[in-house]
N, C-alpha and C positions, 0 to 999 in steps of 0.2 A: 504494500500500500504506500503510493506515492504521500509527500506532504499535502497538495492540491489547496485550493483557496479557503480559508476557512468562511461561514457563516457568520454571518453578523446578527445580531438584534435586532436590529434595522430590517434586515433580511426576514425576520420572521414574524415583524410585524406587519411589513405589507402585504400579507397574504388575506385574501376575502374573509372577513368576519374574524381576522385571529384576535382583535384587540379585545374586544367584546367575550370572543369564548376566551381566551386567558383570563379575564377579570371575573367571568362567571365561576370558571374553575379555581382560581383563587381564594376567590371568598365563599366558597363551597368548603372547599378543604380545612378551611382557618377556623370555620364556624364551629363543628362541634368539639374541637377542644378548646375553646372560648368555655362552651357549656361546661365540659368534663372538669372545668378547674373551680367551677362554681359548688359542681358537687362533689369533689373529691376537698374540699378545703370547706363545705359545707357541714356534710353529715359527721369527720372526727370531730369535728369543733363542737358540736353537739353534744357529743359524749365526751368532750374532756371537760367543757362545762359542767355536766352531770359528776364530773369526778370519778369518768370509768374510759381513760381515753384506752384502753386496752381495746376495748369493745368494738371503740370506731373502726381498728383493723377487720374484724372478724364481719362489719356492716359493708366496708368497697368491697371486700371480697364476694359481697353478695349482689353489689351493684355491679361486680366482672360478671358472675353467673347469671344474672337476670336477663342480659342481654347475647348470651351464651347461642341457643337455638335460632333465635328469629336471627342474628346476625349470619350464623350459618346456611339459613334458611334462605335468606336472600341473595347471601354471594353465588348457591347452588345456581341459584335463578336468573341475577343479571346480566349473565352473558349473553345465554342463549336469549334472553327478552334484546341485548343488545344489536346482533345478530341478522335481528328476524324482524327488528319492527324500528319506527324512526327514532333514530338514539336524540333528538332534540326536541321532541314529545315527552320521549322517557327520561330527558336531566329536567326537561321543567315540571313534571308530574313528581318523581322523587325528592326535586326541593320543597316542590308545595308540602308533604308529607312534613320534610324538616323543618317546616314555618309551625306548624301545628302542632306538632312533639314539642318546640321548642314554647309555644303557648300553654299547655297542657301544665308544663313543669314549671313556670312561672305561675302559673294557676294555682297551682298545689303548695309550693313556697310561698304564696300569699295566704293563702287561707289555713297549712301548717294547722291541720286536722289533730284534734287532740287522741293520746289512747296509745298505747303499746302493744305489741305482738310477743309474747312469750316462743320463742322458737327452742329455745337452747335451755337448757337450766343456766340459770347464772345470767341468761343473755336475751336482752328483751330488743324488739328493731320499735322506733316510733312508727305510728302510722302513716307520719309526712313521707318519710322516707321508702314506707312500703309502696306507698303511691308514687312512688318517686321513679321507682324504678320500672315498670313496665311504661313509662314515658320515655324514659332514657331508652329502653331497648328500642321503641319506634324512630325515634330520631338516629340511633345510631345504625338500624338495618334500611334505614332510606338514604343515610348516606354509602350504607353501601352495595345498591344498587346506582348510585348516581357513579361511581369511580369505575367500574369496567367499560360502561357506554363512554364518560368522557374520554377516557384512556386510550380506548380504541379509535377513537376519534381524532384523534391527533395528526397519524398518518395520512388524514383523509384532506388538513390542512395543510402540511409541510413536507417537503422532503426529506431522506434521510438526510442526509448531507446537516441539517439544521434540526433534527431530531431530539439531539444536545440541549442546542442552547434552547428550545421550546421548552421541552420537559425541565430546564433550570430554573430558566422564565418563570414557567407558570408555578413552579413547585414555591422558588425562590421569595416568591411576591406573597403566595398563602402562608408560607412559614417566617415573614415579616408580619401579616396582617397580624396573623397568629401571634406572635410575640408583644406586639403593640396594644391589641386584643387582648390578651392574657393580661398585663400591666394594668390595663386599664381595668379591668375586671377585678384584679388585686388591690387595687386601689378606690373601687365602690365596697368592694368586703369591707373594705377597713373601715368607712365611714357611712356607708348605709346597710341594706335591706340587698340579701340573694337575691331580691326579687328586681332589683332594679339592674343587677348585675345581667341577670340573665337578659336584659333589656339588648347585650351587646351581638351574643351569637344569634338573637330575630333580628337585627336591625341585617347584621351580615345575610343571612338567610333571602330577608329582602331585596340587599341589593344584589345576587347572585339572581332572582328571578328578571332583575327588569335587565341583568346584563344578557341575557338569554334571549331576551326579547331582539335583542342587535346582534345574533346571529342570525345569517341570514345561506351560508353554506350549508351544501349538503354531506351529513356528517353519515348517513349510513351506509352500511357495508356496499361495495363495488358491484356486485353482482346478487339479481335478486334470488330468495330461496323458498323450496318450496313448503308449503307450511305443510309440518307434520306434529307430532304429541312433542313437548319441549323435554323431555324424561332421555330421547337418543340424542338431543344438542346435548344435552348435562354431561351424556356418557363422553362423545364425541371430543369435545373439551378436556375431561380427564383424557383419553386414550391420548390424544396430542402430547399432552403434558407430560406424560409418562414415557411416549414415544422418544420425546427429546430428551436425552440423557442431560445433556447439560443443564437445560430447564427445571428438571427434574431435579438435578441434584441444589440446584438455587434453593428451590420451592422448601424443600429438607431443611435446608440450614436455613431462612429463614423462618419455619414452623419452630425450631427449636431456640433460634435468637428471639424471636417473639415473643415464644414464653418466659426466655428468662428475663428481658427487659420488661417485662408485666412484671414479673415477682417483684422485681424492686421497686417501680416509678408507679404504680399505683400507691406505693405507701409512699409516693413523695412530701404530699401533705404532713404526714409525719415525719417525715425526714427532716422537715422543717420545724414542725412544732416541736418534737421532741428530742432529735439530733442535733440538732441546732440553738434550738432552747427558744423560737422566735414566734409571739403570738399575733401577731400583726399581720394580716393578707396582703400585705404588698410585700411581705418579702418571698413570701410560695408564690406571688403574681413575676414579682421579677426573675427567681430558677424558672421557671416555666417561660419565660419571655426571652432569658440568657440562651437555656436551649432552645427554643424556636428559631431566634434570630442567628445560633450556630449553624441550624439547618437552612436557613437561606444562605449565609454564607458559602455553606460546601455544597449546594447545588449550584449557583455560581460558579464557584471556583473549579470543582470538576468539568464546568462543560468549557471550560479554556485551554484543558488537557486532551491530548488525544489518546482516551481510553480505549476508545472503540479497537484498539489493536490489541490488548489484553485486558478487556473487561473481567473478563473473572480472574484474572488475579488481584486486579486492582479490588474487587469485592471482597476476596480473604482476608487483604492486608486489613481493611476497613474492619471486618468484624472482630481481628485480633487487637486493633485499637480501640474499638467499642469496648472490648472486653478489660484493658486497663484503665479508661475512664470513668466506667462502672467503680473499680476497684478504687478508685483515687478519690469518689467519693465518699467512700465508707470510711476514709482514712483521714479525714481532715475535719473540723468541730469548729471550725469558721465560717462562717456566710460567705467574708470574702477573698477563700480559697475557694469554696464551693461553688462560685458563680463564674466565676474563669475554667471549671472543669465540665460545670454542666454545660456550659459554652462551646466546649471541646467535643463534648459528647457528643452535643446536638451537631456538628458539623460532620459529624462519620456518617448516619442513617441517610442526611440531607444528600451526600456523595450518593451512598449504596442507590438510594429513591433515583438517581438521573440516570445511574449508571443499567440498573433495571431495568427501567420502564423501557430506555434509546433500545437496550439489546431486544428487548421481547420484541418493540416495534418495527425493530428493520430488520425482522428474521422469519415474522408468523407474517402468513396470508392477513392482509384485512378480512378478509369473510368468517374467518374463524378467531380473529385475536379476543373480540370481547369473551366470544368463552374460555378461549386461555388464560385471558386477566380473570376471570371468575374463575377457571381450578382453581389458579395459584392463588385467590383470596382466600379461598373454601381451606388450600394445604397449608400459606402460609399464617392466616389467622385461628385455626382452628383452635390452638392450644394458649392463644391469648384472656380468653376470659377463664380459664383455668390456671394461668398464670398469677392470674390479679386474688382469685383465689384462694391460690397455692403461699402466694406473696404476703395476704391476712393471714393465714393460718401460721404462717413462720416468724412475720413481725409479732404476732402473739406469743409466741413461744421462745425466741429467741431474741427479738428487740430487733430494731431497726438496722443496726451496721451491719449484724449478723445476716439478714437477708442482702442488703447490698454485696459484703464479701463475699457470699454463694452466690449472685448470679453472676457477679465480676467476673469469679474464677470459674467460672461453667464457661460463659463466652468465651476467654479465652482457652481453655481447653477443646470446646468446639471450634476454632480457630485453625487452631494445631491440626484438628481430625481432621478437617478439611484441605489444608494446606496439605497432607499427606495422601488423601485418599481419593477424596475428588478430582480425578483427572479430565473429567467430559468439563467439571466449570474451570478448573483453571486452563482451557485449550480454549473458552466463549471467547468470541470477538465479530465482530463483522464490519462490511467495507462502506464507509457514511460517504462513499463518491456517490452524486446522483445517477454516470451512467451506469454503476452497479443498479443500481433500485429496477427491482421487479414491478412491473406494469401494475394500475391496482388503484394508485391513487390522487386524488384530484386535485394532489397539487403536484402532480408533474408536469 
């Protein structure tokens, strides 16, 4: 692979409708963890108030499982929905869902329903909370149907050749919103009402619909297909998925980094309140802001590299670093050591997300990619809300460093496996010249 011209920003904004679908995808992406920082810094505060913050672990871990099936439920599904039917119907039907989830749970934070649920001996959930969370699973299983149809969509606007900087672009922009978003949200915790907070991921919500509105390209699949039961698209998807050794071995070490970054960073909230010793929600608003805005950084900064010649190695290197950043948190009892590493953290996933999304895009057919993006959601998030958990049940039992040290040292040891044994991912790569690109899509 020659050097060849690189791609500009510039380049990838003048494409039909890109500016509009970037900004819809953006603040799609940013919105529900605006929410997730509402309630994961919501419901322990609750119980530490009560004088049982032990409890508040063992309550996300049930806000991970709540959301557990229907999240499943939906990644099975949006591919082949992406596939098969107009993927710009199906991003502005999925955000309407997350305008409404996102009301639901502001409904329920205002009104903070009196009464307890005895589940556990010892261990009672408030009833805000139980209502809380089959809100949370809608809003989180419509965004994820909205991510295979975007995703897939992509191709449909750019060439490879700008695959890169698109997928940087748009990731880069959501994981600033997100961090700005987070801050800001950390900063109504501190001086008002969750309920005003949650004001921040509707207003985003909002504007991700009317940006949808100024799309005006045509985003579905190249060739039409014939409609049949969507149960052999679901199969169809896996087979692919499994087909591709390399893909296949991604999807894996993803499944299992997923879960371990759950074990820890759902008990972020307490990493803060109680590793840190800090009761103020602008300091859990700013960790959460420091890593978002690292993940825009390294989606950036990765598409000024030319990965595309060793993509999967550059993926390894990324998760063996993941795996000492985790560790450096658990190792440090300052705020401000801790926000230059969560900083660091957020900058490795922000890489892996560009380096991803470019390979899947300029190697799978568009007519089948949304159900490839939909396996690899189904393989790689499967073990994340058993994560989050897995995550409570251990910050229970062990305290907060202790779960960070185990998942540190898991990721890097899955690092290591990887680096050794994977040889279909570390051989990924493919050629982002546009006269490489296979026929297909409508921005060639």
């Amino acid at each position: 692979m020659d050097g060849g011209p690189r791609a500009t920003y510039r380049d990838v904004l003048r494409h039909d409708s890109m500016p509009a679908f970037l900004t819809a995808g953006a603040l799609q992406f940013a919105a529900p963890a605006t929410a997730l920082v509402v309630l994961i810094f919501s419901i322990p505060g609750a119980y530490a108030r009560a004088g049982h913050p032990g409890e508040g672990a063992l309550a996300l871990a049930l806000l991970g499982l709540s959301s557990a099936l229907p999240t499943l439920a939906s990644a099975f599904f949006a591919g082949p929905l992406a596939d098969r039917h107009d993927r710009h119907y199906l991003l502005r039907t999925a955000n309407v869902v997350s305008l409404l989830a996102t009301a639901l749970l502001a409904a329920d934070l205002y009104a903070r329903p009196g009464g307890d649920l005895g589940l556990l001996p010892g261990f009672y959930l408030p009833l805000w909370i139980a209502l809380a969370l089959p809100a949370w699973a809608l809003l989180i299983s419509s965004a994820t149907v909205f991510r295979p149809a975007f995703n897939a969509s992509v191709p449909r606007l750019v060439p490879a050749a700008e695959l890169g900087r698109a997928n940087g672009l748009i990731y880069a922009i959501a994981a600033g919103t997100s961090a700005a978003a987070s801050l800001l949200v950390g900063v109504v915790l501190s001086v008002g009402s969750s309920v005003y907070a949650l004001a921040v991921p509707f207003l985003l919500f909002l504007a991700t619909q009317v940006a949808l509105v100024g799309v005006r390209a045509d985003l579905s699949a190249p060739r039409p297909r014939p409609v049949r039961r969507i149960w052999p698209d679901v199969v169809e998807g896996l087979r692919y998925l499994y087909g591709r050794r390399d893909l296949f071995e991604m999807t894996v070490a993803a499944l299992v980094v997923n879960f371990l970054v759950a074990i820890a960073f759902v008990e972020l909230g307490l990493y803060v309140l109680v590793w840190l010793g800090l009761a103020s929600g602008v300091w859990y608003g700013a960790m959460v802001a420091a890593s978002t805005a690292g993940a825009a950084v390294g989606m950036v900064a990765i598409a000024h590299l030319r990965f595309e010649e060793r993509a999967g190695r550059v993926l390894i290197g990324l998760v063996l670093a993941m795996g000492f950043a985790v560790l450096g948190l658990a190792l440090v009892h300052s705020v401000w050591f801790a926000l230059p590493i969560v900083f660091v953290y957020g900058l490795l996933p922000g890489m892996v997300q560009t380096v991803f999304l470019s390979s899947v895009q300029a190697t799978v057919p568009n007519e089948i990619l949304g159900r490839v993006f939909s396996a690899d959601e189904v393989g790689s998030y499967a073990l994340v809300p058993v994560g989050q958990a897995t995550g409570g049940v251990i910050s229970f039992e062990v305290g907060v460093q202790g779960t960070f040290l185990a998942a540190g040292s898991s990721i890097v040891a899955l690092g290591l496996v990887m680096a050794a044994g994977f040889g279909a991912l570390r051989a990924l790569r493919f050629d982002a010249h546009p006269a490489a690109r296979s026929s297909g899509s409508a921005a060639d």
